[in-house]
C-alpha positions in Angstrom: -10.1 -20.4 -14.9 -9.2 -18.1 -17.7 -6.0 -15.9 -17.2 -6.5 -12.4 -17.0 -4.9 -10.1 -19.5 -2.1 -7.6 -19.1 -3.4 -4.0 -18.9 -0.5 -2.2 -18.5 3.3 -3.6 -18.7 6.6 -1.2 -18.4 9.3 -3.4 -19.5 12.9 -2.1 -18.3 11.8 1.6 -17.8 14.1 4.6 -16.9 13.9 8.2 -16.0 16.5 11.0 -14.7 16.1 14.3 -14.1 19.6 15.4 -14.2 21.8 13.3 -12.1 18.6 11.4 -10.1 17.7 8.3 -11.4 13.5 8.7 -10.5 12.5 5.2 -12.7 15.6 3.1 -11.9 14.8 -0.2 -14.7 11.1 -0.7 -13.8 9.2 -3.6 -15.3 5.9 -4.4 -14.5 2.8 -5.8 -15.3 -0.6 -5.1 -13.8 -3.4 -7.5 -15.0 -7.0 -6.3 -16.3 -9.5 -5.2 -13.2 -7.1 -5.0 -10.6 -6.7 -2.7 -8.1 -2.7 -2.1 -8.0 -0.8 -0.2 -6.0 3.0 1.1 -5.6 4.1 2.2 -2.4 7.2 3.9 -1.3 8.5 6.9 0.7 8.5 10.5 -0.8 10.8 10.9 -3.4 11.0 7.5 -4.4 9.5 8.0 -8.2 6.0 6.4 -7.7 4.8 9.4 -9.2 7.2 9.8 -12.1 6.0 6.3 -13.0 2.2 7.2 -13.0 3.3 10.3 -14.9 5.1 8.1 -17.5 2.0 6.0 -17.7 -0.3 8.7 -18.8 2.1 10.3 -20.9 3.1 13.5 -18.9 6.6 12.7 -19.0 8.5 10.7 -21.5 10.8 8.1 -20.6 14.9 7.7 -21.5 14.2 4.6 -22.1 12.0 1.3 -21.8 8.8 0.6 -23.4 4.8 1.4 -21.5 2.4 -1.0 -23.3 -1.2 -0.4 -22.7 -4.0 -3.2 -23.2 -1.3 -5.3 -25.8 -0.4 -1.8 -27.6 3.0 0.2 -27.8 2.0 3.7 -25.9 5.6 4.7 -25.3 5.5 7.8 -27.5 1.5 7.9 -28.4 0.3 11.8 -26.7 -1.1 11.4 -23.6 -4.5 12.6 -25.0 -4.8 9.2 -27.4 -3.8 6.8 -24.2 -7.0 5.1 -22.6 -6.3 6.3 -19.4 -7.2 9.2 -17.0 -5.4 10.6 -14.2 -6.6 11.7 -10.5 -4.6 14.3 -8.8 -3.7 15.0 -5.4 -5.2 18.3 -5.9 -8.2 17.8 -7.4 -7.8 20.4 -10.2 -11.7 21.1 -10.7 -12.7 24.3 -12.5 -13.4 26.6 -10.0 -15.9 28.9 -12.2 -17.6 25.4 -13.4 -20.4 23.5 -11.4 -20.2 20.3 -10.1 -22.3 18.5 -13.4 -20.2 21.1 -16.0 -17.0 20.0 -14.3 -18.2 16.1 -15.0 -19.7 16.7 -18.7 -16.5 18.7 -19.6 -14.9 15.8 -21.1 -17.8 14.5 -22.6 -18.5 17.8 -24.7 -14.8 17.7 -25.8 -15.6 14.2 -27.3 -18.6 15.7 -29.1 -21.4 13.1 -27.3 -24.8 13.6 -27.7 -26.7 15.7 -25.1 -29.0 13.1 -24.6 -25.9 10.7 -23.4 -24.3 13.0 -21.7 -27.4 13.8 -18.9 -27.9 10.0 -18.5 -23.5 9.2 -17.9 -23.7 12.5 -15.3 -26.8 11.1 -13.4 -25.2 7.8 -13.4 -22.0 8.8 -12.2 -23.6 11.4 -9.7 -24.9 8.3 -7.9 -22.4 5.8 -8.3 -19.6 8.8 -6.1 -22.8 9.6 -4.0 -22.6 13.2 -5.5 -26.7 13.2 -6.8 -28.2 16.4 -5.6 -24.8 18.4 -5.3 -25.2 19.1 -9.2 -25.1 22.7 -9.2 -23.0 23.7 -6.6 -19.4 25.4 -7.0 -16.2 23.7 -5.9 -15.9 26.3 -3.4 -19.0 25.1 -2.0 -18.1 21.6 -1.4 -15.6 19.7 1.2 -12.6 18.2 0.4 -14.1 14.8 0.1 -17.1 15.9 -2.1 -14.2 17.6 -4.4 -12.4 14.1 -4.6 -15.3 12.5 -5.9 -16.6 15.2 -8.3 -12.3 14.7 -9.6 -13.3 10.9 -9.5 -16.4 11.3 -11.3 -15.0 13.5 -13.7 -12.3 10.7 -14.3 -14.3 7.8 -14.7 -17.2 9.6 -16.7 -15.4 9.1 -19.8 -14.9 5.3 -19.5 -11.6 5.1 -19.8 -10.4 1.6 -19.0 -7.4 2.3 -16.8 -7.3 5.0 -14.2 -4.6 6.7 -12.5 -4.6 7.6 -9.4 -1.9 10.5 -7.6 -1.8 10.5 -3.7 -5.4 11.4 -4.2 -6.9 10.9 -0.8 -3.5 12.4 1.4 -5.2 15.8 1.9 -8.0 14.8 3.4 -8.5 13.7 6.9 -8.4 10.6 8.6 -11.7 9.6 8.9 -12.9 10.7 5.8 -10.0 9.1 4.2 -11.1 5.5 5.8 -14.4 6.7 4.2 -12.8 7.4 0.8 -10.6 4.4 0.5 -13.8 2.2 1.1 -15.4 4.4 -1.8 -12.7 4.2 -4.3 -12.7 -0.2 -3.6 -16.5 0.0 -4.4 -16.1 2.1 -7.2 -13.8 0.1 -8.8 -15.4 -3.3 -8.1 -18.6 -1.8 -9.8 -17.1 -0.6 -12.9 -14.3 -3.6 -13.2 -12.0 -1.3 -14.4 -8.2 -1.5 -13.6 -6.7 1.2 -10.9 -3.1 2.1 -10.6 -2.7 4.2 -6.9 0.8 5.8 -6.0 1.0 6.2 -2.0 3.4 6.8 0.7 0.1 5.5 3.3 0.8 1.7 4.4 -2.8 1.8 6.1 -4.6 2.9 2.4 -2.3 0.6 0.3 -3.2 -2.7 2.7 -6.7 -2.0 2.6 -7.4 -1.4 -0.6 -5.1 -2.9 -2.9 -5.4 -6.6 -4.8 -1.9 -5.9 -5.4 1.3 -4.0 -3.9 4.6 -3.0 -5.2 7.2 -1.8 -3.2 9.8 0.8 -4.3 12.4 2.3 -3.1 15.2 4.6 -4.9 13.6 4.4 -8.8 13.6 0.5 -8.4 10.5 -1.8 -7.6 11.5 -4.0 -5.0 9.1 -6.5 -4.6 5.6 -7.5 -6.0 3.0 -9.6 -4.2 -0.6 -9.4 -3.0 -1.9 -6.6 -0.1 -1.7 -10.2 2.3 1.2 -11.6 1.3 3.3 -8.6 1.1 2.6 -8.3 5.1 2.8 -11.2 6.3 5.3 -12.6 3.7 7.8 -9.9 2.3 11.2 -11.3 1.7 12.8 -7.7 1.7 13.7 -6.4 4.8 13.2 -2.7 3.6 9.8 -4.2 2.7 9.2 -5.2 5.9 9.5 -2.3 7.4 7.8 0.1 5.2 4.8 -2.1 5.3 4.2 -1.7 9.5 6.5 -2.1 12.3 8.3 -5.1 12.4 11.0 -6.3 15.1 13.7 -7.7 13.4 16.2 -10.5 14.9 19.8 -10.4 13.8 21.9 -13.9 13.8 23.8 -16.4 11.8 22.0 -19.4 10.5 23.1 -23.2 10.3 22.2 -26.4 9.3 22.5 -29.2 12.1 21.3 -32.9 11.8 19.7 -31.5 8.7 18.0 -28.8 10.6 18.1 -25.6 10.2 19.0 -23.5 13.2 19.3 -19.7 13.7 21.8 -18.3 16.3 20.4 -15.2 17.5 21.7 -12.5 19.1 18.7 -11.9 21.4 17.7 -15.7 22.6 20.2 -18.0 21.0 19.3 -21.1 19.6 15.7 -21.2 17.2 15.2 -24.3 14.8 13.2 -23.1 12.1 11.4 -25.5 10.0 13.8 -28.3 8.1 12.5 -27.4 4.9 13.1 -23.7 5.1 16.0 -21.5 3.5 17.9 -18.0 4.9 19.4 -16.3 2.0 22.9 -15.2 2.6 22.9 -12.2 5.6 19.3 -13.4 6.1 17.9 -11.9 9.1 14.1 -13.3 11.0 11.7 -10.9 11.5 8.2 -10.9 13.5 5.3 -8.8 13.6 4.1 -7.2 16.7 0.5 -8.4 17.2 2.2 -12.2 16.7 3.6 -11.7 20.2 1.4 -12.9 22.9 2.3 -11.6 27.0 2.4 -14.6 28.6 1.7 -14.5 33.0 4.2 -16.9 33.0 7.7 -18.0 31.5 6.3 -20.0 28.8 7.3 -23.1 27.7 4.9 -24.0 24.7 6.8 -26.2 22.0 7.4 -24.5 18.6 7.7 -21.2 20.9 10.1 -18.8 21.6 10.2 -17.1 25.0 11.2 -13.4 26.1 11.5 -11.4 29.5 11.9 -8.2 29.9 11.1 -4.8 30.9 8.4 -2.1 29.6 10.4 0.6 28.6 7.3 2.6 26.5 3.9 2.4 26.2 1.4 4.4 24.2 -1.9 3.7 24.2 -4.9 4.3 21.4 -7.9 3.3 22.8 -8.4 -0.4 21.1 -4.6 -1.2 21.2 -1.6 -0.1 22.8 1.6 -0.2 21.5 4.6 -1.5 23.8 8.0 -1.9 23.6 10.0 -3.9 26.5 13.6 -4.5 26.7 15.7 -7.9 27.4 18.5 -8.8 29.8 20.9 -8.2 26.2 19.2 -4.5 25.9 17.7 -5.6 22.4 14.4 -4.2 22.4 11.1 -5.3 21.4 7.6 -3.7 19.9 4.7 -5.7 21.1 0.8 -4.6 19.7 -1.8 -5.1 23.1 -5.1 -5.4 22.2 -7.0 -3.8 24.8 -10.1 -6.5 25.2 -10.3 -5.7 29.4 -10.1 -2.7 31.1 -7.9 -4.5 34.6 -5.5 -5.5 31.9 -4.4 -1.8 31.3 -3.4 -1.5 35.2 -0.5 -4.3 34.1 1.1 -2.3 31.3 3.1 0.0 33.5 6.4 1.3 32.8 9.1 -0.8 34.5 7.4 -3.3 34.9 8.4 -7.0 34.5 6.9 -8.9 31.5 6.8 -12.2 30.0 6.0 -12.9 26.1 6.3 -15.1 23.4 6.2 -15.8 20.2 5.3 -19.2 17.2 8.5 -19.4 15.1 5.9 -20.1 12.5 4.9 -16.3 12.3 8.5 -15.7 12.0 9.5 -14.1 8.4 12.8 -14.7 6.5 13.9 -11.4 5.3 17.4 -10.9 2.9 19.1 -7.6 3.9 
């Protein structure tokens, strides 16, 4: 299988504004034709990066290297990439097909060209027939794709996207995500997304990268990054998590963890807890047992429903032990009687395989 090539590597990148570090020593590198995507909380300089990408800002220091050239001080108008904003930033006073062909005309292409990329890009953002309307005229999900189109029009091979799905609302977003994947499948063209939404960056994403505070903290694939992360902060950003405090040993080569919340757990032989490790496991990995269970490789909890909030397909509950540690448990509604079980104070028995159980360092 031949290796993909790097389209876009930061090696040791920084940027301050003042006393905030925004790009705390970022290196990265994002392969041809994939669809990458940092996430982090507000604030956490996702977008500074992106901005340093397409040459909007300039770094302190570190290099941004673009399909195997040096773009670290090359004007953002000579860098093959285009940007999508949050806000859309169409030309009001410009139709739908002159906001698309604006680019185009500054390039100096042929008329002739021009109408055939506009009609193909009308269909491939499902925009045909729309042509000659006004952005006022449009939703907020037909403005997205005439910003998308407008991006894309000019084939750049690397596009950048802002937050630019967070306005819109949640069904059309689902919508929109599923638009941007096919988009970019079609053209094979590498996307970088910047997002606060753990729901968008899962579904869409080949890749994820988690930061927090100007500093990447871990990279790994949209599935491996849930059900893998070896961060705790990761952990938790990506989805509720519950997370088991203890001290780990070895015994008869075996590694045991003492936990705080049901003592004893031997983990695998072959496994290692970094230093401070902690154990953590997902809430749709617990199953409500009718009955103390007693299944080998399983750990048992009782406990007490303390909350429960329900969302039609699934409910989310949270029950609390003997020790008062409490517990998130995701209920997927399959029967209607099993509803009439979830009330609050109620007694409940669950469990969970220690080989869904994730090794987290601090």
């Amino acid at each position: 299988m031949t290796e993909k090539k790097t389209s876009i590597e930061l090696k040791k990148l920084n940027k301050s504004f003042g006393d905030i570090d925004a790009v705390n020593d970022v290196s990265l590198k994002i392969t041809e034709s994939d669809f990458f995507t940092i996430l982090g909380p507000s604030g956490c300089g996702k977008s500074t990066i992106l901005r340093l990408i397409a040459g909007l800002e300039v770094q302190d220091s570190g290099s941004i290297i673009i399909n195997n050239r040096d773009c670290s001080f090359v004007p953002a108008n000579e860098r093959p990439v285009n940007m999508v904003f949050q806000s859309y930033a169409l030309f009001p006073h410009l139709n739908v097909r002159e906001n698309i062909e604006f680019g185009l005309k500054l390039k100096k292409i042929s008329g002739k060209d021009i109408k055939i990329r506009v009609e193909e890009i009308l269909e491939l953002v499902k925009m045909d027939g729309y042509e000659f309307k006004l952005p006022s005229e449009l939703s907020g999900g037909q403005r997205q794709r005439v910003a998308l189109a407008r991006a894309i029009v000019n084939k750049p091979q690397i596009l950048l996207l802002d937050e630019p799905l967070s306005a819109l609302d949640a069904n059309l977003r689902m919508e929109m995500q599923q638009e941007l994947v096919n988009i970019q499948r079609n053209l094979k063209m590498t996307f970088m997304l910047v997002t606060h939404d753990q729901d968008e960056a899962l579904s869409i994403s080949s890749k994820i990268a988690i930061m927090e505070n100007g500093k990447i903290i871990e990279t790994n694939t949209a599935t491996n990054m849930y059900e893998y992360p070896s961060k705790k902060f990761s952990a938790e950003f990506l989805g509720r998590i519950n997370i088991i405090d203890g001290t780990s040993s070895v015994i008869d080569n075996k590694m045991i963890f003492n936990s705080y919340a049901f003592g004893k757990i031997n983990l695998k032989h072959n496994i290692k807890l970094p230093k401070n490790g902690l154990l953590g496991i997902r809430p749709e990995k617990i199953i409500i047992d009718t009955e103390t269970n007693k299944h080998r490789n399983r750990v048992g909890m009782n406990g007490v429903i303390t909350n429960w909030t329900y969302y039609g397909d699934i409910s989310y509950i949270t029950i609390e032990l003997k020790n008062k540690t409490k517990f998130y448990i995701n209920v997927q509604n399959i029967h209607r009687n099993s509803l009439q079980e979830l009330n609050l104070g109620k007694k409940l028995s669950a469990s969970f395989d220690i080989n869904d159980l994730i090794i987290l360092e601090k």
